[in-house]
Every structure is written in C-alpha cells, then in structure tokens.
Backbone as CSV, one residue per row, in Angstrom:
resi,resn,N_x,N_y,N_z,CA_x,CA_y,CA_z,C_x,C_y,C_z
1,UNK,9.302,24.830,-8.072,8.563,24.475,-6.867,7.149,24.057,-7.246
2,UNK,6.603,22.731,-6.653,5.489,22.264,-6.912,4.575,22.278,-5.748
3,UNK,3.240,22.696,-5.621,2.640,22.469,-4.632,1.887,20.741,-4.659
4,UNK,2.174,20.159,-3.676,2.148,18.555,-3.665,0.908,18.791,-2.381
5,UNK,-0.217,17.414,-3.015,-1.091,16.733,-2.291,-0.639,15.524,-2.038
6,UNK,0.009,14.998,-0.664,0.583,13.780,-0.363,-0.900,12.895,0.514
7,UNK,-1.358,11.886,0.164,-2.422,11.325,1.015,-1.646,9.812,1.417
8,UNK,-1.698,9.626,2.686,-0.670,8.150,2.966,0.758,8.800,3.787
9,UNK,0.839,10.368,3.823,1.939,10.780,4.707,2.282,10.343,5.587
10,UNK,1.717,10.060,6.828,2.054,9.561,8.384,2.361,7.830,7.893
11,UNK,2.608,7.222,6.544,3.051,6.020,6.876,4.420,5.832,6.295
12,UNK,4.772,4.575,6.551,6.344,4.376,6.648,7.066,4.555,5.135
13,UNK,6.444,4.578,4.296,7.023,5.168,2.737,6.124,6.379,2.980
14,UNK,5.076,7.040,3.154,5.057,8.842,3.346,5.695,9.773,3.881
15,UNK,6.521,9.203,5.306,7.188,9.722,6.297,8.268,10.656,4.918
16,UNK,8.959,9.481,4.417,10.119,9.643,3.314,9.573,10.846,2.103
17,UNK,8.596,10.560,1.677,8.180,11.583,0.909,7.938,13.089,1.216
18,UNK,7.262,13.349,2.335,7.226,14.215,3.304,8.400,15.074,3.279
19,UNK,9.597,14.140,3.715,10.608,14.787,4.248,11.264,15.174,3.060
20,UNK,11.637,14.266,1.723,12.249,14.855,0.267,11.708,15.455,-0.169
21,UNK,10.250,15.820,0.384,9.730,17.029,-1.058,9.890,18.018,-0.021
22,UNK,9.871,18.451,0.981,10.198,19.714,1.890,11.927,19.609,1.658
23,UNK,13.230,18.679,1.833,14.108,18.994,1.149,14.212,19.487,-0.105
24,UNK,13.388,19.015,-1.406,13.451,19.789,-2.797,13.009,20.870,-2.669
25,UNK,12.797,21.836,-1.863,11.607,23.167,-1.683,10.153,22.687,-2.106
26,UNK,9.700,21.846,-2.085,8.370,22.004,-2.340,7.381,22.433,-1.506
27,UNK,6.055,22.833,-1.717,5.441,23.211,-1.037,4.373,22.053,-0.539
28,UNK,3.791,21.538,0.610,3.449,20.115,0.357,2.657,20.408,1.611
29,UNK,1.045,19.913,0.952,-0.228,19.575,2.295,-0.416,17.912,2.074
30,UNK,-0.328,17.399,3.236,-0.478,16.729,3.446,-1.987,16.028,4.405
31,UNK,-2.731,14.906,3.815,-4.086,14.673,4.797,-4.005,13.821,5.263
32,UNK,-3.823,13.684,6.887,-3.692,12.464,7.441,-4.358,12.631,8.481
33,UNK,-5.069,11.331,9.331,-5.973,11.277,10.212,-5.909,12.259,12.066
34,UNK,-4.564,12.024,11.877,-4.082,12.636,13.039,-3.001,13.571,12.816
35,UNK,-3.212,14.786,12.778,-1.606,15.728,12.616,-1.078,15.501,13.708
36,UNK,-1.428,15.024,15.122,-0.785,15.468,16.150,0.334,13.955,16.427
37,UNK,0.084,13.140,15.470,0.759,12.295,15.723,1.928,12.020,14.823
38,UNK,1.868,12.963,13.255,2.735,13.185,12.348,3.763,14.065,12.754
39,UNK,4.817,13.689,12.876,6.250,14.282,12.921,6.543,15.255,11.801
40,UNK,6.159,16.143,10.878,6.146,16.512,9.532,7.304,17.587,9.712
41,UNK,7.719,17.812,8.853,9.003,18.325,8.410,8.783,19.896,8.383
42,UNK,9.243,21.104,8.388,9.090,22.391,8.459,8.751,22.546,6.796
43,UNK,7.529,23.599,7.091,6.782,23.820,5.511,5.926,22.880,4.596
44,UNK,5.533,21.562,5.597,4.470,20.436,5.567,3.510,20.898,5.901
45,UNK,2.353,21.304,5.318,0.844,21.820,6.386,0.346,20.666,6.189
46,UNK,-0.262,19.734,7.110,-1.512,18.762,7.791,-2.583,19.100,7.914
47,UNK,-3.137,18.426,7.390,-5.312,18.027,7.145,-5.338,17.634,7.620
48,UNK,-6.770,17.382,8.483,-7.090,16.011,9.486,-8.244,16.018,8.527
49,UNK,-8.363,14.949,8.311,-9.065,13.892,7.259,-8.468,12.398,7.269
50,UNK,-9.396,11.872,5.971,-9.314,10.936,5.248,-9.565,10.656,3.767
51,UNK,-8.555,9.954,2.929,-8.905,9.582,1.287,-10.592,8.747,1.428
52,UNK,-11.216,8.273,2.565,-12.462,7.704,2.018,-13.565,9.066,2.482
53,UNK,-13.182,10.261,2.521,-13.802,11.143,2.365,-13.794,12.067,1.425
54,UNK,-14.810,12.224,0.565,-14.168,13.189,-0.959,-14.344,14.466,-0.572
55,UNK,-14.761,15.162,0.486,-14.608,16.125,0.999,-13.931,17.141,1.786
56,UNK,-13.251,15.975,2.384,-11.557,16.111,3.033,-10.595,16.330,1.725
57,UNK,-10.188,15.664,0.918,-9.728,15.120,-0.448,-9.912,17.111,-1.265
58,UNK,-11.158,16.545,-1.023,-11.391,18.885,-1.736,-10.732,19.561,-1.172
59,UNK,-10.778,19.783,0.138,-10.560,20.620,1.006,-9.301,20.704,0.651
60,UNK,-8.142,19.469,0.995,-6.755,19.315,0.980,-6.518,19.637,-0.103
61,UNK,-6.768,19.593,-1.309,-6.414,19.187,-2.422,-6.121,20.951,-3.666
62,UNK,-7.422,21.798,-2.468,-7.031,22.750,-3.046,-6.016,24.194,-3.588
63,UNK,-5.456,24.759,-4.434,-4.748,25.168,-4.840,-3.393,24.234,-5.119
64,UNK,-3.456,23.172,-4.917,-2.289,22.224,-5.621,-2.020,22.042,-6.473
65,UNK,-0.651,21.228,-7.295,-0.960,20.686,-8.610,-0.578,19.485,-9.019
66,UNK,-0.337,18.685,-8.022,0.273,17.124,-8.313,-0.339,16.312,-7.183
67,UNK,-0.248,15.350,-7.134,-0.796,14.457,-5.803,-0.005,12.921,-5.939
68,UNK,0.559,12.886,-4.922,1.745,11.768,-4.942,0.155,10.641,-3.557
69,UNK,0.016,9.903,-3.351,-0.610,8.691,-3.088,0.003,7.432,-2.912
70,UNK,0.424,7.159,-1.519,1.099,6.052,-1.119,0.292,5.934,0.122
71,UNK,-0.794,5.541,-0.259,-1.839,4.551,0.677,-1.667,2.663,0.517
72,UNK,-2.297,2.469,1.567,-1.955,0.703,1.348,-3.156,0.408,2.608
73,UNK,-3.243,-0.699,1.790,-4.270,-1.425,2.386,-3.197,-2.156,3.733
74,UNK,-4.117,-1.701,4.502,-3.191,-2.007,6.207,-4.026,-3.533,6.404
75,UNK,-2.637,-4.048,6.866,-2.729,-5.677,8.082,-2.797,-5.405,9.891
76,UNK,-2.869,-5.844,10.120,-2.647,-5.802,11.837,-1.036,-5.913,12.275
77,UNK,-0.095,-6.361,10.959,1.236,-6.825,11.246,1.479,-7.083,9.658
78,UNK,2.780,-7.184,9.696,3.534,-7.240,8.164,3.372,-8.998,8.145
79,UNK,2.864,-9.521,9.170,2.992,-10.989,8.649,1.930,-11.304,7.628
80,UNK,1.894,-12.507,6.313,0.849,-12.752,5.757,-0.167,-13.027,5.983
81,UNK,-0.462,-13.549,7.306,-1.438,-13.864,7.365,-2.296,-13.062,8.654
82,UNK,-1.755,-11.776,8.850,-2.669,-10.789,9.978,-3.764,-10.747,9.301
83,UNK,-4.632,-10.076,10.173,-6.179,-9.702,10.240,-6.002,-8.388,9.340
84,UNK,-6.707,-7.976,8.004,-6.800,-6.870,7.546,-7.248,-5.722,8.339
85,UNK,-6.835,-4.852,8.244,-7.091,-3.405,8.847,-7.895,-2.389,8.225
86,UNK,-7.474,-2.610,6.885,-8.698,-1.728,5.790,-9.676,-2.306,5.707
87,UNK,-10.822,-1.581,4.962,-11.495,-1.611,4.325,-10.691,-2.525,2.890
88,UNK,-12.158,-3.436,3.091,-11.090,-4.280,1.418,-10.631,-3.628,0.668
89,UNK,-11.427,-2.385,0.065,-10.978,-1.917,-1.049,-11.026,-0.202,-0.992
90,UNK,-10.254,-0.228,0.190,-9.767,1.242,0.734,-9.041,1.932,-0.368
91,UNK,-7.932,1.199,-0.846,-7.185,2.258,-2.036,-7.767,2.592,-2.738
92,UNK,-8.948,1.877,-3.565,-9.460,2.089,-4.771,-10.288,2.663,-4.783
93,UNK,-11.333,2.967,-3.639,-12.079,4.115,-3.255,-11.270,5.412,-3.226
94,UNK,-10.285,5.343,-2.445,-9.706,6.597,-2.097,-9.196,7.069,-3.385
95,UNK,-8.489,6.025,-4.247,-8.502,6.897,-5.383,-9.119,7.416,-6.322
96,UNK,-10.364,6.529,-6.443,-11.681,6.976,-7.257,-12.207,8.644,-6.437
97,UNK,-12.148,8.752,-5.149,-12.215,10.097,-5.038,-11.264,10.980,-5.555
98,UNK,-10.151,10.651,-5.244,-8.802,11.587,-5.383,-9.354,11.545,-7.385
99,UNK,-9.396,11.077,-7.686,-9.544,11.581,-9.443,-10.497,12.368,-9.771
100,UNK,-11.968,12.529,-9.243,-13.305,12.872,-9.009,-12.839,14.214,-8.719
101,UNK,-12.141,14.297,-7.814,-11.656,15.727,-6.736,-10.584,16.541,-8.044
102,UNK,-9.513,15.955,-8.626,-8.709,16.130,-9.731,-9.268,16.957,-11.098
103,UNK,-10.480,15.909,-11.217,-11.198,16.610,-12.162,-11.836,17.674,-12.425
104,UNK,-12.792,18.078,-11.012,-13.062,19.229,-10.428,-12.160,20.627,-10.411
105,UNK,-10.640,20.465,-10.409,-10.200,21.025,-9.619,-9.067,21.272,-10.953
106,UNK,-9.042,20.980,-11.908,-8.108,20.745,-12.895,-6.417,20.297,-12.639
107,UNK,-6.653,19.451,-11.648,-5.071,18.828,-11.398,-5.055,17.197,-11.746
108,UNK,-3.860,17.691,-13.278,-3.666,16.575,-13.855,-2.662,15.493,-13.068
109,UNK,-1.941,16.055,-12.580,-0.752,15.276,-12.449,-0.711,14.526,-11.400
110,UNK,-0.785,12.503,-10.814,-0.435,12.129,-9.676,-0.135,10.479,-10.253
111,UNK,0.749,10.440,-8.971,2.150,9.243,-9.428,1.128,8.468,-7.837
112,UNK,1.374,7.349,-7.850,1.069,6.337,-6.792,1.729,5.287,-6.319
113,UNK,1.662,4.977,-5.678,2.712,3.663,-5.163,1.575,2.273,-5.888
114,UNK,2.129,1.186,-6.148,1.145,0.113,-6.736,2.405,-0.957,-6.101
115,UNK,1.967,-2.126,-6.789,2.757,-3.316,-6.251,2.837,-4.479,-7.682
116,UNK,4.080,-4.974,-7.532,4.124,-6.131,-8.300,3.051,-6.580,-8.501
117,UNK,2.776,-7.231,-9.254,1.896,-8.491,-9.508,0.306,-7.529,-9.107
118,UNK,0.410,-6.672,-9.886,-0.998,-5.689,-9.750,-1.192,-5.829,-11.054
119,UNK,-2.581,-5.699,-11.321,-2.995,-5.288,-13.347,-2.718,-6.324,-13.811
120,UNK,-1.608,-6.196,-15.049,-1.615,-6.991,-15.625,-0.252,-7.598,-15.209
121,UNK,0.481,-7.490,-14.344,1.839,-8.021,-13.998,1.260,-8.931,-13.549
122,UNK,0.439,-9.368,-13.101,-0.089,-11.084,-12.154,0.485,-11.770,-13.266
123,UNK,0.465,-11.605,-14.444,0.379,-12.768,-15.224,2.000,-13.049,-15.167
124,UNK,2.815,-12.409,-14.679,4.338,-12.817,-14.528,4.721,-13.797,-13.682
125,UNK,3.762,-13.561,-12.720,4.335,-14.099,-11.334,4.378,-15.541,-11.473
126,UNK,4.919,-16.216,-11.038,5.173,-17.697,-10.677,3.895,-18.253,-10.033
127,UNK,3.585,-19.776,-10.462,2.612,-20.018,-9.833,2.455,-20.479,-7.832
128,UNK,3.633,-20.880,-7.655,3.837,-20.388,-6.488,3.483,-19.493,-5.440
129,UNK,4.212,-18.278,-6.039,3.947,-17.260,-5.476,2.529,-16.717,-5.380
130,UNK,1.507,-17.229,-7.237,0.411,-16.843,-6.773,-0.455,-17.447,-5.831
131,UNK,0.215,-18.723,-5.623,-0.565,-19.473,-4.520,-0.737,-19.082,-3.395
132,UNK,0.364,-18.460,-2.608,0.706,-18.211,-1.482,0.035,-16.617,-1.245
133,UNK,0.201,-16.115,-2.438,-0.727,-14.797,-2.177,-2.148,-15.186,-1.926
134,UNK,-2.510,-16.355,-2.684,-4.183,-16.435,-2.730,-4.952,-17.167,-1.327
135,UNK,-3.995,-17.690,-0.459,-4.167,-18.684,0.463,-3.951,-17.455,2.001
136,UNK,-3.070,-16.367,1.665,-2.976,-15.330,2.709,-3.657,-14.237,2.582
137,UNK,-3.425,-13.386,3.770,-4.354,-12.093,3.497,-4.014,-11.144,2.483
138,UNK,-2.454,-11.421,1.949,-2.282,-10.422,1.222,-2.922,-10.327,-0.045
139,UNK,-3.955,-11.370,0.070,-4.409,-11.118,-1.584,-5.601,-10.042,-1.047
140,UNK,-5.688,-9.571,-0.057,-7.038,-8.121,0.028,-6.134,-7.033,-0.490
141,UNK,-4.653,-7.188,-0.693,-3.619,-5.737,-1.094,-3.955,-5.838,-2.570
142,UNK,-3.849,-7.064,-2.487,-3.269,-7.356,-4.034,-4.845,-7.112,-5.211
143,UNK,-5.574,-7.174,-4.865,-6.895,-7.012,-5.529,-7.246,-5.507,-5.337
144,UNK,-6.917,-4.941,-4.124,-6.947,-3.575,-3.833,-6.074,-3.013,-4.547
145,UNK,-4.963,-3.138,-5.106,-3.848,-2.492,-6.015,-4.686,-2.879,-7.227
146,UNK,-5.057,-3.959,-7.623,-5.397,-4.074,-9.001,-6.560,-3.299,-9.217
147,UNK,-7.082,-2.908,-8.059,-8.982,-2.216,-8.165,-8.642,-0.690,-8.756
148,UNK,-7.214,-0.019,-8.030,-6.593,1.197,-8.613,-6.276,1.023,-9.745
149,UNK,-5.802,0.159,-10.200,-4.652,0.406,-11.241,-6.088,0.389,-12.330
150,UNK,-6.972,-0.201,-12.282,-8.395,-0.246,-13.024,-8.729,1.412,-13.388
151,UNK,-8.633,2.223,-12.102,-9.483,3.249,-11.975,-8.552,4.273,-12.819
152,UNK,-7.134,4.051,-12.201,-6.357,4.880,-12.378,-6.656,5.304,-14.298
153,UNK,-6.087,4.155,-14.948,-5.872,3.604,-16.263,-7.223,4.598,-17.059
154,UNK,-8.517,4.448,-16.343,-9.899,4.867,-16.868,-9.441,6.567,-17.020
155,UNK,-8.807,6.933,-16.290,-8.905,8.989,-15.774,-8.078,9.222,-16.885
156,UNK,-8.362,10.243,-16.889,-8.266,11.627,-18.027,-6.845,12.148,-16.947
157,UNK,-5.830,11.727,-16.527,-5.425,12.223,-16.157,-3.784,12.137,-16.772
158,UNK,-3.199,12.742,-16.071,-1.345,12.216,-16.008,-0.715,11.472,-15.327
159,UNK,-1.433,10.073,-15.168,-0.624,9.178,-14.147,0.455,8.284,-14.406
160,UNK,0.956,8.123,-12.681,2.077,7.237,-12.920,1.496,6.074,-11.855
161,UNK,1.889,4.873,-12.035,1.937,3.788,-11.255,3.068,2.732,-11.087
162,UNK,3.745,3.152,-9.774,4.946,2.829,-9.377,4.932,1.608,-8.608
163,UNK,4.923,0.170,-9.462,4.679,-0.989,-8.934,6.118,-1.235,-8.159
164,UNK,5.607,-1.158,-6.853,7.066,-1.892,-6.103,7.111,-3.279,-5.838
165,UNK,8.785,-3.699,-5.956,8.398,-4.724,-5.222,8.553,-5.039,-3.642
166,UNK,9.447,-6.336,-3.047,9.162,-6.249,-1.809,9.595,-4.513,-1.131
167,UNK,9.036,-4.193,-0.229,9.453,-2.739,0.321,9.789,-3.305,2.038
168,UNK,11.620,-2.310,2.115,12.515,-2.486,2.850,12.583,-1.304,3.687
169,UNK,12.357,-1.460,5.429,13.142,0.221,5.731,14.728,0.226,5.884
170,UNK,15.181,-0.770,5.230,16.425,-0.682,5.471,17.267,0.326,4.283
171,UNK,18.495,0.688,4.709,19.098,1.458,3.555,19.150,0.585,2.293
172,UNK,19.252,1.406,1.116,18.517,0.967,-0.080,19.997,0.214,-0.387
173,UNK,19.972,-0.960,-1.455,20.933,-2.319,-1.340,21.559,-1.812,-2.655
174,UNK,21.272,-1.110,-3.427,22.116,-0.847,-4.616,21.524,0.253,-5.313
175,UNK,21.823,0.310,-6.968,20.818,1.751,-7.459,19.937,1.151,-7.813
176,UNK,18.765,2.572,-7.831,17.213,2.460,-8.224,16.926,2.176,-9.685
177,UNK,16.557,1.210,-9.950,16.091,0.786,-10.921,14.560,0.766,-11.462
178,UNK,14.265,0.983,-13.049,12.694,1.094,-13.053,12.721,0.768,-14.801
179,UNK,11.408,-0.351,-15.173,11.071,-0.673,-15.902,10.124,-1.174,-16.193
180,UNK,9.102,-1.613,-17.253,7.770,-1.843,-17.513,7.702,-3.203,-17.606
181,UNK,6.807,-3.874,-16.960,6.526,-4.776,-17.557,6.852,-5.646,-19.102
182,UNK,7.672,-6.615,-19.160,7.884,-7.725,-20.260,9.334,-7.080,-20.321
183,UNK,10.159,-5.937,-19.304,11.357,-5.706,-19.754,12.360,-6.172,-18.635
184,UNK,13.508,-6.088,-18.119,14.248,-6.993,-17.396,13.955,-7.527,-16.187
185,UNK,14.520,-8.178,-15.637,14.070,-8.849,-14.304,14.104,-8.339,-12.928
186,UNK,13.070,-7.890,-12.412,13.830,-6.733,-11.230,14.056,-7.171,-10.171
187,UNK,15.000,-6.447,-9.563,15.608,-7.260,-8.086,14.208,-7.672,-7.684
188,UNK,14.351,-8.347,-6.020,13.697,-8.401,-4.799,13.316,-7.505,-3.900
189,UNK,13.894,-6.550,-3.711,13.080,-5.457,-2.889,13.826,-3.754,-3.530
190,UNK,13.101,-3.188,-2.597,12.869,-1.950,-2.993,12.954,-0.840,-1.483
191,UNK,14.142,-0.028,-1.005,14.065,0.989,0.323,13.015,1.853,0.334
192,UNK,11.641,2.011,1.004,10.904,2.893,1.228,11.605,4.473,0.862
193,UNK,12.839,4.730,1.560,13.135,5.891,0.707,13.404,6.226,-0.456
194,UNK,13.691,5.134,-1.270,14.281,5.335,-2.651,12.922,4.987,-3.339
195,UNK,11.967,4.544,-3.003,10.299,4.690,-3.483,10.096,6.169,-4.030
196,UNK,10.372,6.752,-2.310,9.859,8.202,-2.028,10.726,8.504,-3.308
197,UNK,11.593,8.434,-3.229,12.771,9.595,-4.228,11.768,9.257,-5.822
198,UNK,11.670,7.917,-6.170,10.971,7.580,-7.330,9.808,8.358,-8.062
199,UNK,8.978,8.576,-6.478,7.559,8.662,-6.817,8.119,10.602,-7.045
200,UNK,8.808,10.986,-6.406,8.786,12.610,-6.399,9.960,12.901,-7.545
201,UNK,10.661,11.688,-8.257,11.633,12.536,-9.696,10.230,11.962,-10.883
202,UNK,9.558,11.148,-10.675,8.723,11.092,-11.977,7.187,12.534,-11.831
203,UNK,7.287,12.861,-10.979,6.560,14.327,-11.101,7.350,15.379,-11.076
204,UNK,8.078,15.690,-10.328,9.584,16.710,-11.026,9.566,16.601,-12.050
205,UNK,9.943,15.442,-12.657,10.608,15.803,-14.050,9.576,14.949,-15.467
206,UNK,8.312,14.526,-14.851,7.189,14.154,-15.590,7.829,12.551,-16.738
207,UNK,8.236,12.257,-15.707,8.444,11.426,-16.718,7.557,9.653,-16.223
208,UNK,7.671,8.518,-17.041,6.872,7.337,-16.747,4.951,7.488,-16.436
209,UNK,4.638,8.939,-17.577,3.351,9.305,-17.567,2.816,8.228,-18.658
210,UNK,1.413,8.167,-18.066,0.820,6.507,-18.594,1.620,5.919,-18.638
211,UNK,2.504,4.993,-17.491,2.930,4.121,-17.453,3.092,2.980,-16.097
212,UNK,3.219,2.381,-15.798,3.489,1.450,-14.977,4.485,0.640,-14.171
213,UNK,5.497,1.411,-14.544,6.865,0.715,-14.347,6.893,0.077,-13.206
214,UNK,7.637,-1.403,-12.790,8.484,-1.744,-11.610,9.296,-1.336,-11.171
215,UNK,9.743,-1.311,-9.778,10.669,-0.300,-9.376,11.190,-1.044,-8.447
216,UNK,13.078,-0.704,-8.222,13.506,-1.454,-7.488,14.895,-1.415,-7.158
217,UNK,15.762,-1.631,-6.256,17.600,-1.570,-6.236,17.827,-2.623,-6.532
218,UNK,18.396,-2.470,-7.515,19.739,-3.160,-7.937,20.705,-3.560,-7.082
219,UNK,21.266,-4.834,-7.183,22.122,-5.281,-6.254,23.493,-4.266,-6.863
220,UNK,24.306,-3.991,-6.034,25.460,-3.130,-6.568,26.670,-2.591,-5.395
C-alpha cells in the first residue's frame, strides 16, 4: 500500500486514477479546486487547493510517498482552436512546485502524464503535423508539456514521464503498449483509463524511472 498525492484528480484521466488506486488499496489525497464537485471513490481524502499554490501542494502532499500528476493545460473545448483556459504555462509551474514541495518533504517518487511530441519527441513528428500544432492553440499544451519535461529531467528525483498519445474516453482499442522514443511506432490513441492503469503500474512496480516512454493501445 502506497500513500499517493494525485494533483489533476477531478479531470477526465484523474477521475480513472482516483478510482484504480482506491481499487489497488491505496491510500490516496487528492488536491482539487472543488471537493464538492469531485465524485471520489471511498478512502480518497480531498484538498481544496491548487498545483499553482506551493502551499496547498505542502499541505496535501504531506505524509505521502509518490505523486502521480495528470494536469493539462485546459482549452475552452477539445477543439484546436478554443480559447486557452490555463495559464500558459500552468503545468510547468505546478510542477516546479510539486518538486520544490518533494524536496522538502523527502518524496522521491512521481510519474506524470506528458504528450507526444514533448522534449525531444518534436523532432519525430511530421512536418505537417508540426504545422498544424503551430498554427492552433494546441501549441500553448505543447510548449507547456515541454516546459515540464525541462523541469522534470533537472530534479533529483524518481521520475516518470508518460508521453501519451491522442487520449480517448472510449474503451481502450487493444493492449497497452509503452516505449521510448527512436523505438517502434506507436498506435494513434491511447483510453484515459489505460493511462490511469500506466501511470499507477510504473509506481507500483517502479519501473520506466528516468524515462520517457510513449504510451498507447495497440490495435488488437
């Protein structure tokens, strides 16, 4: 049994995490802006806070020992070209606290959600595709993932960075697949729950530490 700091709970890949780490027995606080609007699972305790507060971040964070982080820079709508909702560079703050707070507090261990074509994966992508990112809003995600993956990389810590690609709430299309950069070709999308399952077996069982892998179902 692990005591888990989940920050990003009340959203549509946290919901999932939430609910599998209270299925694995874990013990799991979660900080999200509104408890009264989180549905949380029996043996979930709720913070009212925020990751752009490093004081909330303390508060929550204490007596834990892992911190799973599936924040995202919010749109007004999943279309490309909505009005941003964050702060440009909401993740990368929030995680520059969450490590600050880590350090303090001696908790090595936290896995994150990241995205394709973050760090150094841009350089894969098709020029296409980088076009179309650079011409829509999603390039405020996409610079915001790369601003983490910066910070992350710098910490003294045990991280993981779980680049997804497209993310589906639909049931997951085949098995979960995961690999690093320059190694096979990964599907097209990825089930928000089988994220969750991702992000909570590589702290279970510690594995893809300093690493980066893509993550994704397999057609099957």
């Amino acid at each position: 049994m692990t005591d888990l700091l989940v920050l990003g709970g009340s959203g549509r890949t946290g919901i999932h995490v939430l609910a599998q780490a209270a299925e694995r027995g874990h013990r799991v606080r979660a900080l999200v802006r509104d408890p009264a609007a989180v549905r949380a699972p029996t043996g979930v305790e709720l913070i009212q806070g925020t990751p752009a507060n490093i004081d909330d971040i303390r508060t929550a964070a204490k007596g834990t020992q892992a911190v799973i982080s599936v924040l995202n820079n919010a749109r007004a709508s999943d279309n490309p070209w909505a009005k941003p909702a964050s702060p440009p560079m909401f993740m990368t703050d929030a995680a520059r606290n969450t490590l600050t707070v880590m350090a303090e507090q001696g908790i090595r261990r936290i896995a994150l959600t990241s995205s394709q074509g973050a760090g150094d994966d841009w350089a894969r992508l098709n020029p296409l595709v980088k076009a179309f990112i650079n011409l829509s809003n999603i390039k405020a995600g996409f610079a915001d993932h790369t601003g983490v993956d910066q910070v992350v990389r710098a910490s003294d810590t045990d991280w993981t960075l779980a680049r997804a690609v497209a993310l589906t709430d639909k049931p997951a299309a085949g098995p979960l697949r995961a690999a690093e950069v320059g190694g096979i070709k990964p599907g097209p999308r990825i089930s928000r729950a089988d994220l969750a399952r991702f992000l909570l077996d590589v702290v279970d069982q510690d594995t893809w530490i300093h690493a980066a892998p893509l993550v994704w179902n397999a057609r099957g």
